[in-house]
C-alpha positions as a Markdown table, in Angstrom:
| # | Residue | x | y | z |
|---|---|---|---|---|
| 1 | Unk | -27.2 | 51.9 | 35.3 |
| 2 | Unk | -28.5 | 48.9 | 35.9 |
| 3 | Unk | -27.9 | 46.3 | 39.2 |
| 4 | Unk | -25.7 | 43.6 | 37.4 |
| 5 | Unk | -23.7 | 46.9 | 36.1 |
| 6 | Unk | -23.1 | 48.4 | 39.2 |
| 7 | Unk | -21.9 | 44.7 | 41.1 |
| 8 | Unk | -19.6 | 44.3 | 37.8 |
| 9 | Unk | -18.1 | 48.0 | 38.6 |
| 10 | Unk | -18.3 | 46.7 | 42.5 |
| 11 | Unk | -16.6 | 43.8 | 42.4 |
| 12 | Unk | -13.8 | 45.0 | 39.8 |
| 13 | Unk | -12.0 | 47.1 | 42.6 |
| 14 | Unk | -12.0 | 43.8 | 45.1 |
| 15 | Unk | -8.8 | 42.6 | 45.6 |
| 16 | Unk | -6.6 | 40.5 | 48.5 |
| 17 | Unk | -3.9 | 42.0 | 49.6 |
| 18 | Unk | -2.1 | 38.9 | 51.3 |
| 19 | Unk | -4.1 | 35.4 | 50.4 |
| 20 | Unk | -1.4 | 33.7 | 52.6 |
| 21 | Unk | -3.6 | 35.3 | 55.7 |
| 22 | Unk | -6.4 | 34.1 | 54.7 |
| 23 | Unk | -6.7 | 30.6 | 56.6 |
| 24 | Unk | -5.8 | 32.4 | 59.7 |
| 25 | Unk | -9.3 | 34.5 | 59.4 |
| 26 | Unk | -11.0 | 31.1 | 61.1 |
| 27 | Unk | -9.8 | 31.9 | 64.1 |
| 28 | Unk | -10.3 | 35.9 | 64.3 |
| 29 | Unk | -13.0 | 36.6 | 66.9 |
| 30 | Unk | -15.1 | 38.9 | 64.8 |
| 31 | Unk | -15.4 | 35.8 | 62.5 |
| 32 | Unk | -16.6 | 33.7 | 64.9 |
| 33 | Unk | -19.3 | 35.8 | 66.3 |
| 34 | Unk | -20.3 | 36.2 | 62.2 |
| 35 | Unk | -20.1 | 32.2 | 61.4 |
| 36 | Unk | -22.2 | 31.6 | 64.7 |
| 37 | Unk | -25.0 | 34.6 | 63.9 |
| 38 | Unk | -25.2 | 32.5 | 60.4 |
| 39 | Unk | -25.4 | 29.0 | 61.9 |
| 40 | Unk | -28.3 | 30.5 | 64.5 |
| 41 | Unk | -30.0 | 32.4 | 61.7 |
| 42 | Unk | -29.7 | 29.6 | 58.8 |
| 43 | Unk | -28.6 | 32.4 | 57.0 |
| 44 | Unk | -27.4 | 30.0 | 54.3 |
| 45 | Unk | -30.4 | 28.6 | 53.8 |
| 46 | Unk | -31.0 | 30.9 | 50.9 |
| 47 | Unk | -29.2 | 33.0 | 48.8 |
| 48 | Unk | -29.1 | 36.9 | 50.2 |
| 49 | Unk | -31.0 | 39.1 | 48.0 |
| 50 | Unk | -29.4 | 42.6 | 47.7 |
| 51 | Unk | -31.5 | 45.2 | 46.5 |
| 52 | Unk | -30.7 | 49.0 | 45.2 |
| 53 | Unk | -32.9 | 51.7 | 46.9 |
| 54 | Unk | -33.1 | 54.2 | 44.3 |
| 55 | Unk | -34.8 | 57.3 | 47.1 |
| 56 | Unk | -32.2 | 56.1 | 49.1 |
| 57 | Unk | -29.1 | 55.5 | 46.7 |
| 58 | Unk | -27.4 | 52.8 | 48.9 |
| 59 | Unk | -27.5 | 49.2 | 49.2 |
| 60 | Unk | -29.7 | 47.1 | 51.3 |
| 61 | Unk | -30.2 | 43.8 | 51.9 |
């Protein structure tokens, strides 16, 4: 299996539920405290890169 096949199976089973809630997740605390650690970090500076650990068999970034 390769990494493009397994994001394709990943992504397949996402879904939203409710996209009428979705503006409301600005304001959510646990939000915040993730768009600050982003704007600290300059996370978006550069794409993440997600790699597969084979030994491992989970994801890591």
């Amino acid at each position: 299996m390769t990494l493009d096949t397994t994001i394709q199976k990943l992504t397949c089973h996402l879904s939203i539920d409710d996209p009428s809630r979705l503006p409301a997740r600005a304001e959510m605390p646990h939000h915040q405290a993730i768009a600050n650690a982003i704007r600290e970090e300059d996370l978006l500076r550069a794409p993440l890169k997600y790699l597969v650990l084979e030994d491992m068999g989970f994801w890591k970034r």
